[in-house]
SEZA-538986 format. One record per residue (C-alpha): x, y, z. Coordinates in steps of 0.2 Angstrom, whole numbers, always signed. Layout:
# SEZA-538986
rec x = X, y = Y, z = Z
...
***
This chain:
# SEZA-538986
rec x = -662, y = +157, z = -112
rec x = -674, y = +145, z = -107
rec x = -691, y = +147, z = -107
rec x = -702, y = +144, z = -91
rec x = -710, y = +126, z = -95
rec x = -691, y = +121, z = -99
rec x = -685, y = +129, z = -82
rec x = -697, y = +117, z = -73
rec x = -694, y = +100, z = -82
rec x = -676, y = +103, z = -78
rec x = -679, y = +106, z = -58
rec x = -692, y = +88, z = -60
rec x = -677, y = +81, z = -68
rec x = -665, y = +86, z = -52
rec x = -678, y = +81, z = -42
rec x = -676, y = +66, z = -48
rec x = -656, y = +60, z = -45
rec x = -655, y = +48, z = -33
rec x = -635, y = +54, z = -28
rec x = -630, y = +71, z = -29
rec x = -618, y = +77, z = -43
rec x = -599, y = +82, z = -36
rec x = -601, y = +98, z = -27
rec x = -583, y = +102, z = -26
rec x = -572, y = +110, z = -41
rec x = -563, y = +95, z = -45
rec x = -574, y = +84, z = -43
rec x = -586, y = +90, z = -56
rec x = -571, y = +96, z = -69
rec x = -565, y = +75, z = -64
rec x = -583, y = +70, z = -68
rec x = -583, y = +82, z = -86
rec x = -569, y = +74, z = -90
rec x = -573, y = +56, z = -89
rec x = -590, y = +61, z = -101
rec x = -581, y = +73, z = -114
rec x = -564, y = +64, z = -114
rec x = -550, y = +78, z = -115
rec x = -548, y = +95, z = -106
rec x = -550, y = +103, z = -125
rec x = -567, y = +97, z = -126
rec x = -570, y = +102, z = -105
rec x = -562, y = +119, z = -110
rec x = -575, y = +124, z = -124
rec x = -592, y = +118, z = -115
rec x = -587, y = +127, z = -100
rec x = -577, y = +143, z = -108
rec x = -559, y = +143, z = -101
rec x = -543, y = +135, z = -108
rec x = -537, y = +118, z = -106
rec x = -525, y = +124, z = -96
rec x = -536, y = +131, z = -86
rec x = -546, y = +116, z = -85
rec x = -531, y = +104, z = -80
rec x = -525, y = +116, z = -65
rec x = -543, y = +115, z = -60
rec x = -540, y = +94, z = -61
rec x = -524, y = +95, z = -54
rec x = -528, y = +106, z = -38
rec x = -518, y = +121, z = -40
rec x = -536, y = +133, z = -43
rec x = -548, y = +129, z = -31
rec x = -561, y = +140, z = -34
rec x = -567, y = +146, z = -52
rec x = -574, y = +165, z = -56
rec x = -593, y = +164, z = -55
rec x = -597, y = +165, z = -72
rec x = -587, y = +150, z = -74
rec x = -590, y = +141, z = -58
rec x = -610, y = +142, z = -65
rec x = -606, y = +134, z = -84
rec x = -597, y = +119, z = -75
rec x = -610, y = +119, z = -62
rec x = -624, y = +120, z = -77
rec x = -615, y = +109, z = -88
rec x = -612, y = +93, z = -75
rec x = -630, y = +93, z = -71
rec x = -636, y = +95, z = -89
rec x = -626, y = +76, z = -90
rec x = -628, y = +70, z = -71
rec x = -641, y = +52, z = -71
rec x = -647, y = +54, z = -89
rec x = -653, y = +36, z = -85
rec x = -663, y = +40, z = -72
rec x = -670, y = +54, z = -81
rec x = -677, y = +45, z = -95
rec x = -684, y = +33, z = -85
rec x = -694, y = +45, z = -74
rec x = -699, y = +53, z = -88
rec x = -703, y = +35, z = -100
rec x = -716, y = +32, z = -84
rec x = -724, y = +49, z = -83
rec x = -727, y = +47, z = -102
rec x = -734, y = +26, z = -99
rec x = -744, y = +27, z = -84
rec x = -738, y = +41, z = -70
rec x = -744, y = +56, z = -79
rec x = -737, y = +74, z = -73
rec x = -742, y = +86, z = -60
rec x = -744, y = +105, z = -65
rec x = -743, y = +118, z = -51
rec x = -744, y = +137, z = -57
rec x = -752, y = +154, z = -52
rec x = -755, y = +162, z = -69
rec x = -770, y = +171, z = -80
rec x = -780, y = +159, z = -88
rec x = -792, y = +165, z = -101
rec x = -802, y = +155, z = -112
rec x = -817, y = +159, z = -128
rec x = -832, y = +151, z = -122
rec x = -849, y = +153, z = -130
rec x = -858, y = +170, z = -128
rec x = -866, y = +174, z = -112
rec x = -854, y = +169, z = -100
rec x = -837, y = +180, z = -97
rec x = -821, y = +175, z = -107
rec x = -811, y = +186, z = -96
rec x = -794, y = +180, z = -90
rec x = -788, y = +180, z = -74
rec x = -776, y = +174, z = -59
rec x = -778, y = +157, z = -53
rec x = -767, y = +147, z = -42
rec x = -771, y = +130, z = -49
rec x = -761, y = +112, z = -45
rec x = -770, y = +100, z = -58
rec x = -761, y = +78, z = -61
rec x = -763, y = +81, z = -82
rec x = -763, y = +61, z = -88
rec x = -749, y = +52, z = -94
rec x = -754, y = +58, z = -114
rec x = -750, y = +76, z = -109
rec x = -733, y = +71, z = -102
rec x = -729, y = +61, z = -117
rec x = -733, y = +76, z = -127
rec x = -725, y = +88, z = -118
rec x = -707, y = +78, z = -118
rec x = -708, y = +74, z = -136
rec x = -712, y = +95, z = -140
rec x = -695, y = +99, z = -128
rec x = -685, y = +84, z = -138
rec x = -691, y = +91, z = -154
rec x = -685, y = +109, z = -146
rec x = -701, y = +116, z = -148
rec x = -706, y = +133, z = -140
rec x = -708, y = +138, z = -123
rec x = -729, y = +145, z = -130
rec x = -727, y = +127, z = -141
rec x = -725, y = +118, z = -124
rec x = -739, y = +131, z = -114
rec x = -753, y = +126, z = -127
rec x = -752, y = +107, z = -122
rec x = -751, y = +112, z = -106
rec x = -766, y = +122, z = -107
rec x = -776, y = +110, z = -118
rec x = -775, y = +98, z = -101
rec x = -780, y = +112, z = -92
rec x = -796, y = +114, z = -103
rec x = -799, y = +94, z = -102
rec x = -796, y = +89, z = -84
rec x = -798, y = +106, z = -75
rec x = -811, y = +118, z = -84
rec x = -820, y = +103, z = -92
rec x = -818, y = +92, z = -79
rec x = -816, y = +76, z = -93
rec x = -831, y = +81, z = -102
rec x = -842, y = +83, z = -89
rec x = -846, y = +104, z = -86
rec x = -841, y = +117, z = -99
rec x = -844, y = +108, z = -116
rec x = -845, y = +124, z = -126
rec x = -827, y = +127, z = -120
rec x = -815, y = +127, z = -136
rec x = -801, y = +136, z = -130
rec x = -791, y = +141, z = -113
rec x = -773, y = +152, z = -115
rec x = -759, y = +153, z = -103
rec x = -752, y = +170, z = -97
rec x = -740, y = +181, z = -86
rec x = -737, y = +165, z = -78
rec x = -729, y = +170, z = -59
rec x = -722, y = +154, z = -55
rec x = -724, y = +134, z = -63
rec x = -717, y = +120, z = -57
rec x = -719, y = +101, z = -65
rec x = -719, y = +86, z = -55
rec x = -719, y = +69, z = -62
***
């Protein structure tokens, strides 16, 4: 299973189709085919038979059970616009940057005297276009979910807490938790 930063860079990467994938069964199965090439290799991604698959191309099943009716969904938007993805995500990495939105506890070590407690903040912060670049290249590198959260949270410390240097100097470290919802926008 996914982990939550993975769960929001695919609903930015939806975000970002400019048509909508095929909605009906065979449509998508017609749309599967064309990118895999036979009804074996449509068969195994989604987990029926080929001649399951073929009755689905054909007409005679119109509707799949949910379990499967998910995978096909799951697996023709894993391959919808892959263009369109990359670009979006080549100019949040050259010059856009990426926009966090979360409500999660944030604690961080700080020198003595002041508290190091975490808590709740609901906080929506535009991290620059470094942070983006390193946040894709940690999901291509299939990286882990905390992997990706650190980089999110080190643009956290710089921009938010730190405000680019300006306040909190003697921060060094700020940690993400029981994160309640996150969402990317870029």
């Amino acid at each position: 299973m996914a982990g939550e930063i993975e769960d929001a860079i695919e609903r930015a990467d939806r975000e970002s189709f400019t048509r909508q994938p095929p909605k009906t069964l065979k449509g998508q199965i017609g749309y599967l085919l064309k990118q895999l090439g036979s009804a074996k290799a449509v068969a195994q991604e989604i987990g029926v038979t080929a001649d399951s698959v073929n009755r689905y191309r054909r007409g005679a099943r119109k509707h799949a059970r949910p379990d499967v009716a998910a995978n096909i969904d799951d697996a023709v938007r894993q391959r919808w616009q892959p263009q369109v993805r990359k670009r979006r995500q080549r100019q949040a990495a050259a010059t856009g940057g990426i926009t966090v939105e979360t409500r999660a506890r944030f604690g961080y070590t700080a020198p003595a005297g002041s508290t190091d407690d975490g808590r709740f903040r609901r906080l929506t912060v535009h991290l620059p276009p470094a942070y983006a670049q390193r946040l894709f290249d940690a999901r291509e590198a299939g990286d882990s979910d905390q992997q990706m959260r650190q980089i999110i949270a080190e643009g956290f410390k710089e921009i938010y807490f730190q405000d680019n240097g300006s306040r909190a100097v003697g921060l060094s470290e700020v940690e993400i938790s029981d994160i309640d919802y996150l969402d990317l926008d870029y």
